[in-house]
N, C-alpha and C positions, 0 to 999 in steps of 0.2 A: 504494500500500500504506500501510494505516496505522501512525501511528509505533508503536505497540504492537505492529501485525505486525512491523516492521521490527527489535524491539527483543528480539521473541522469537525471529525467523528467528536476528537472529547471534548469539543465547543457545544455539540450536541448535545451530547450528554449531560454535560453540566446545564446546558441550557433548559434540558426535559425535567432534571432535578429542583431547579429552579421554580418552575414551572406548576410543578407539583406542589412543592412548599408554598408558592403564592396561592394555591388552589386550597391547600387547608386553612393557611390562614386566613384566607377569606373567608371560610366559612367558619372557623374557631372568632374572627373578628365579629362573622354576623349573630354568632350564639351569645357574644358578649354582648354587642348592642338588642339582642333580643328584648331582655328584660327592659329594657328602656322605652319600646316603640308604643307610642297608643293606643297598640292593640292587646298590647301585654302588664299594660296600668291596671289595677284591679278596681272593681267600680266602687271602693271605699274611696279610693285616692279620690274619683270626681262626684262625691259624694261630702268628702271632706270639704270641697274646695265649696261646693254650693252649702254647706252647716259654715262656712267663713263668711264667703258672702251675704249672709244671711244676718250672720253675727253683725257683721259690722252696718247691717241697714237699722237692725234692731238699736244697737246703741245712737245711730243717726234720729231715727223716730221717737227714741225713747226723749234723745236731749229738743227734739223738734215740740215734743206732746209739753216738756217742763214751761220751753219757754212759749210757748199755745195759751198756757193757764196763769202764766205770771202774766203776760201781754193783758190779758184776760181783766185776771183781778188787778192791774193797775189802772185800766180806761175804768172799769168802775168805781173805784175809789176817785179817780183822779178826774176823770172826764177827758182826758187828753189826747186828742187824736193820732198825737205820736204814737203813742201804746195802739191805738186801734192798726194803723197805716204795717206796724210792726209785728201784727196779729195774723195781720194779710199776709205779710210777706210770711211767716212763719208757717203759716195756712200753706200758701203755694208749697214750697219747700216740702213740707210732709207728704202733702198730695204728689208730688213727684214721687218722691221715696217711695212713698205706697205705691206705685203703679211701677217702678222697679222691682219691690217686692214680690208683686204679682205676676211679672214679668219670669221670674226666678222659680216661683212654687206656685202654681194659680190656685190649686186645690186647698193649698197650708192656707193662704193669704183671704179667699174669700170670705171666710166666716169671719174673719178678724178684721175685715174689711167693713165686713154687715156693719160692726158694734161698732166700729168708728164711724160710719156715717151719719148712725144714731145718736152718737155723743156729738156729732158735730150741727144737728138740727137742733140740737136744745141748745149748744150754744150761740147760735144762730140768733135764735128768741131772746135768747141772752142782751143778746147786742141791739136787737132793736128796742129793746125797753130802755136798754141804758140811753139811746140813739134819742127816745120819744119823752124823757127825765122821771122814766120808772124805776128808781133806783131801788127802790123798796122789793117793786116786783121782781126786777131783775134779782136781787139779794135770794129774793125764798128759790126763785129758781134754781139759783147755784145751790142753798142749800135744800131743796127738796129731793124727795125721794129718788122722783125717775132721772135727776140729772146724774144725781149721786150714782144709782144703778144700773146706769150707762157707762159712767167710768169705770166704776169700778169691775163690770161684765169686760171692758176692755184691757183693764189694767189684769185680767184674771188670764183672757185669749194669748196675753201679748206674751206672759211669763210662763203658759202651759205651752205654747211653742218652741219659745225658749229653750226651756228644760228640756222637752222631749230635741229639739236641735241639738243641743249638750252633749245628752245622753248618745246621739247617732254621730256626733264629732270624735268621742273617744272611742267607740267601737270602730270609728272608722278607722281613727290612728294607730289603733292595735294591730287591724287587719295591714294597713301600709308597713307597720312597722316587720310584720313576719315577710310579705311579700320581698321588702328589702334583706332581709335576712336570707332568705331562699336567692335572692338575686345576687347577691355577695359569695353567696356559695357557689353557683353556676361560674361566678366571674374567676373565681378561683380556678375551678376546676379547669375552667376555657386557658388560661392563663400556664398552669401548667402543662397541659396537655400542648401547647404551642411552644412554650418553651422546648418543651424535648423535641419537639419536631423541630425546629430551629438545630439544637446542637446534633441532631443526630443529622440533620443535613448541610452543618457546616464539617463535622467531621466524612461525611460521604467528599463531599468537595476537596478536603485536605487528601484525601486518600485516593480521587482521579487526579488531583492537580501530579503529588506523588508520582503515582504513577506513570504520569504521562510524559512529565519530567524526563523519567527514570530510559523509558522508553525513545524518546529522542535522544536525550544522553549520552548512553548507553554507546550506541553503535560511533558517536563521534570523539570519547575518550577513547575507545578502542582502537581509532582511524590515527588519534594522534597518538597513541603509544604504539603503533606500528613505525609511524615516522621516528620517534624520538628513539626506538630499539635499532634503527634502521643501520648500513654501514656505510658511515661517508664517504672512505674512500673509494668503496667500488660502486658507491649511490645504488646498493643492491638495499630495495622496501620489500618485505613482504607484508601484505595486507590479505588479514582474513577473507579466504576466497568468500564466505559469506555474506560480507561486507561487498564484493564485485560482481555477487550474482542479485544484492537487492534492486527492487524496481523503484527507487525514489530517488528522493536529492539527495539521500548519504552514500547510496547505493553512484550514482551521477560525481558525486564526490570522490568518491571512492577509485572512480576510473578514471576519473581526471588525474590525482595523483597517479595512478600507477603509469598512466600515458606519461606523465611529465618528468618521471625519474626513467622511462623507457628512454625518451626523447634525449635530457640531460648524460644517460651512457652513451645514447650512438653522439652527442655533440663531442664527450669525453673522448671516445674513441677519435673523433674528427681532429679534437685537439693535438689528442698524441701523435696524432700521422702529422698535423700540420709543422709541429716543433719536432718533428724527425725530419720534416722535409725543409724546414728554416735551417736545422742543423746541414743538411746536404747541401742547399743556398750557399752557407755560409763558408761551408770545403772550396764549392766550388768557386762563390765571389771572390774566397783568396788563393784560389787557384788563375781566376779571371785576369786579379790584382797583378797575378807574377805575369801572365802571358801578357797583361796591358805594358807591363814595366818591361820586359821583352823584347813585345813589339816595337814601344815606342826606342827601346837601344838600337832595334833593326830599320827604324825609319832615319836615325841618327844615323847609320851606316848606310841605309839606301843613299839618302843625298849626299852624303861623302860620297859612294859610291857613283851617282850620277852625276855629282860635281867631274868627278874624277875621267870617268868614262866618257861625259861629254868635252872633254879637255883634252883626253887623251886621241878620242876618236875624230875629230875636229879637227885637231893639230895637223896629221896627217893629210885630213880632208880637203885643207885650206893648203896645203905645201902640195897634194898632187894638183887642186885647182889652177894656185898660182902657174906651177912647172907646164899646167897646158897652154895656159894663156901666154906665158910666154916664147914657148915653141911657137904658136901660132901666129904670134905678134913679129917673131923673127925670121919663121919659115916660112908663112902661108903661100906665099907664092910658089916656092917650089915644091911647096906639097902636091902630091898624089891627089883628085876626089876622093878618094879611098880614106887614104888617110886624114883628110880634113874630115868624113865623117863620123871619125872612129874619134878623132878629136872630141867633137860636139857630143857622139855620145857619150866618152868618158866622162864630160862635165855634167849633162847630164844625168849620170849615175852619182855624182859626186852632191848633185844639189838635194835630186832624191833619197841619198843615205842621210845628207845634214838633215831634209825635213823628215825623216824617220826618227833620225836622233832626239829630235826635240819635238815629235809626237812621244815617245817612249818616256820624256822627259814628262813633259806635259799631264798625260796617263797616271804616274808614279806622283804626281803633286796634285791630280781631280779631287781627292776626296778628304786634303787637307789643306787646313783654313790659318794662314798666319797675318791675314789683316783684320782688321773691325767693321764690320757690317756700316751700313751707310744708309742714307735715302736717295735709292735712285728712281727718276723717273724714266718710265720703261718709252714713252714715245721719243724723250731726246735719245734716250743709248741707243736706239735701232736706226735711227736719221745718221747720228757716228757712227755706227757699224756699216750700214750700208754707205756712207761716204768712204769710207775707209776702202771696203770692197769693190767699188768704182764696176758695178756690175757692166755687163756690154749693151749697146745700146737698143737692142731688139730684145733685154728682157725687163719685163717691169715688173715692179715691185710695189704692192699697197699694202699698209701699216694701219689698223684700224684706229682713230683718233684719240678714243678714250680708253688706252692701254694704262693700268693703274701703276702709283706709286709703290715700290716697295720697301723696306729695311730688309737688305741682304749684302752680301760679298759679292760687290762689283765684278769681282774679275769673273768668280763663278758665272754667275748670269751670264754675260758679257760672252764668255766662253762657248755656252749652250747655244745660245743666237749666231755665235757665227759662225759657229760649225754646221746648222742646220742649212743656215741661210747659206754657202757658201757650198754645200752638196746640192742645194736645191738650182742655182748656177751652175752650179756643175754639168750636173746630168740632165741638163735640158735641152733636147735638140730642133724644138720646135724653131719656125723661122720670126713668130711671133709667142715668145715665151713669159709666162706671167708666173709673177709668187706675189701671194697672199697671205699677212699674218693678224692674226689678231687671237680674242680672247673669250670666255663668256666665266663667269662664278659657280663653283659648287658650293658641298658642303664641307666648308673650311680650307678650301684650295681655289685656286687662280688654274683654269686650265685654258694653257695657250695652246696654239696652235701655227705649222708653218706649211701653205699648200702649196702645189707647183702642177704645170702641166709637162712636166718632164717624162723621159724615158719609163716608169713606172720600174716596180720592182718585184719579182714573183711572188706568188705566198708563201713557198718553202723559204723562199730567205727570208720569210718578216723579223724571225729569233734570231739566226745565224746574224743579221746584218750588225747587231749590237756587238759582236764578239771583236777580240782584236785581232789587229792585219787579215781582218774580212771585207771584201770588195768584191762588185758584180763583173768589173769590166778588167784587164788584162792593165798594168799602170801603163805600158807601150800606147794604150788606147787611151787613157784618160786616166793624170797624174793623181796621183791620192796616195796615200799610207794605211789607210786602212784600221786609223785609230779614230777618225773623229765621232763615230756615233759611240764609238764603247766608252771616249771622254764624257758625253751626254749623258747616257746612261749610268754613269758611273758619279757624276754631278747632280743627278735629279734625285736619282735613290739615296745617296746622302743624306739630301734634305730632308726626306722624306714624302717622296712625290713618284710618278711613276710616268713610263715612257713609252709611248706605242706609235703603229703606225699603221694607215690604210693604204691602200694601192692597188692599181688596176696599170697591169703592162700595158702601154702603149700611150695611155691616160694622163696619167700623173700621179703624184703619191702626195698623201697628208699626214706629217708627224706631229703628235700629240703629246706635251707633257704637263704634268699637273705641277705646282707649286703650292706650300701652306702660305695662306694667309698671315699668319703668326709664326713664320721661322723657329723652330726649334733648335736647329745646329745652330 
């Protein structure tokens, strides 16, 4: 199960628990409010309440009836309309009460009702005798017989209600008081009986929380005491396969670690080949170091040696040239044909050994740099090179305008141009012979270009032509050494750039070479 099943199950659970205990307690709540409701009041209580109400209309009527008879006997004695206007108003007053009274108990109040209306007509008479200056009359009335036994039949109603009220106010009280007593007991009982339901469902609670704890826990101390038992240095974890066959997020955990210390030995293992193979680097960089230190002794001896050899080889070259010139200069007339052409070719062979020399030379210094790079602009140095080369006048030459600025080794460059340009004169036999150079941008090179509608060149020679003393034509046929394109080649790859070329016999050929924009040599 997943830990989020797991986590919702005992959210459940607790929640149904919950659930249930709100469900008793509301009902252990509503046994408590039972005894309270209106319907559970015993009808002493509203029994009580109407022998109160009653009480206190009684002591209202009774203090209404005192001051009725004082009012009374002071307008007789006095004559004073005060006491009568006050009699009234006392009148009203009671007459209210009375019809509250009866409002309250109509069956208690009627009789009691009768005898006071009867004591109220004799007082009545009372008042008009006093009203017509029958004070005498008025006097016997008050004290005669039937007034007398009018009040007195009402003072007898008022206090036998009374009483019997009394009497049903304390039986009431008794009856409340037991009801209270039984409802004190219930509330008890309601009270305990909730309580335990309470602690027995906050211990159910402590004992899923427990649980549940125990149960997520559980498999994730186990996850990190696999790690902490684990052996660092050959990153070897074992984790209970149990723990990698669960279906949840410890389970998810679980394989993630073991994927990550899989991962972490094959990177170990990548390490140790890499620092065996930095170690091999390292044999071989100071192996690299001795052949660099080597080499450069053996370039230190090259140009000695080509110092030497061009001086040595020269010397000779220049003393057989002189020796024919001067034969020639002193004999030519009585030379042979013969012999004046055997002249011409020696000198000939003699100019073609010196430009051999200093191809050979040239070659052995292409792919080493003893000036400092420059800014050259590439449309002046090619207007120099081709003025320099004073091309013939049936071949033309276009230069495209906006050939770029570079930072490089003037002579390099300088070198590649006119070796291209200067084959491309060469081997043109058209009567109308054109070369074309210009450029276009890659990516992080300059690649230029040199075209001609010359002699063309085969396919099988496109490789072989870069090679040294490689030439298509016989030098009898057309002078060359046979080193200028392997200078090229040998100057572009340097840089890091690269050399080809296209051609169709008869056509013309177009050589292509890349330069970095950014010189790294």
């Amino acid at each position: 199960m997943a830990l989020k099943s797991k986590l919702l199950f005992y959210f459940f659970c607790i929640s149904i628990l919950f659930i249930i205990v709100g469900s008793i307690f509301y009902l252990q709540l509503s046994n408590l409010i039972e005894p309270l409701t209106p319907r559970s009041i015993p009808l002493s209580v509203e029994k009580l309440a109407t022998i109160k109400e009653n009480s206190e209309l009684k002591n209202k009527l009774i203090i209404q009836q005192l001051q009725l008879d004082f009012n009374l006997e002071k307008f007789l004695t006095t004559k004073k309309n005060i006491y009568l206007q006050r009699y009234y108003k006392n009148y009203y007053t009671f007459t209210h009460l009375l019809n509250a009274a009866h409002k309250v108990n109509p069956s208690q109040w009627a009789n009691l009702e009768t005898h006071f209306l009867n004591m109220q007509n004799t007082q009545a008479i009372i008042i008009e005798n006093i009203k017509e200056g029958k004070s005498d009359t008025a006097r016997e009335l008050i004290e005669g017989s039937e007034y007398t036994l009018a009040t007195k039949e009402y003072q007898n109603k008022l206090n036998m209600y009374f009483d019997t009220a009394s009497t049903q106010y304390e039986t009431a009280v008794i009856t409340v008081k037991l009801a209270t007593k039984n409802s004190h007991q219930i509330l008890q009982k309601s009270l305990r009986t909730t309580l335990i339901i309470f602690l027995n469902a906050v211990l159910i609670s402590i004992v899923l929380i427990i649980g549940s704890a125990q149960t997520l826990v559980q498999p994730i101390n186990e996850l990190r005491s696999n790690i902490e038992n684990m052996d660092v240095e050959k990153l070897n974890l074992k984790i209970n396969p149990v723990l990698l066959t669960q279906e949840d997020e410890i389970g998810d955990l679980a394989r993630a670690f073991d994927k990550l210390f899989h991962n972490l030995r094959e990177v170990t293992v990548l390490r140790d080949e890499l620092i065996a193979e930095v170690k091999r680097h390292k044999k071989t960089e100071k192996q690299l170091r001795i052949t660099a230190s080597r080499l450069k002794e053996s370039n230190i001896e090259l140009d000695q040696f080509s110092y030497a050899a061009s001086h040595d080889l020269r010397t000779p070259l220049r003393g057989i040239e002189s020796l024919v010139s001067w034969i020639e200069e002193d004999c030519y007339a009585i030379l042979p044909k013969n012999a004046r052409k055997n002249f011409e070719l020696i000198r000939s062979r003699v100019q073609r050994l010196d430009a051999l020399i200093n191809g050979m030379l040239e070659y052995s210094h292409a792919g080493r740099f003893s000036q400092e790079k420059e800014i050259v602009d590439l449309n002046a140095l090619l207007k120099e090179i081709i003025d320099n080369l004073a091309p013939p006048p049936h071949i033309e030459i276009t230069v495209d305008t906006d050939l770029p600025v570079l930072r490089v080794y003037k002579a390099k460059i300088t070198q590649v141009f006119l070796n291209l340009i200067n084959n491309a004169v060469k081997y043109n036999d058209k009567d109308k012979g054109f070369i074309n150079i210009g450029h276009r941008r890659t990516d992080g090179f300059y690649e230029f270009y040199v075209s001609d509608n010359g002699v063309g060149i085969p396919t099988e020679f496109h490789q072989k032509i870069f090679e040294i003393f490689q030439t298509l034509h016989s030098r009898d046929e057309i002078e060359g050494s046979g080193i200028g394109l392997a200078i090229v080649k040998k100057i572009v790859e340097k840089h890091g750039g690269e050399v080809w070329l296209e051609s169709i016999t008869n056509v013309g050929t177009s050589f292509y070479f890349t330069w970095p924009i950014e010189t790294k040599v």
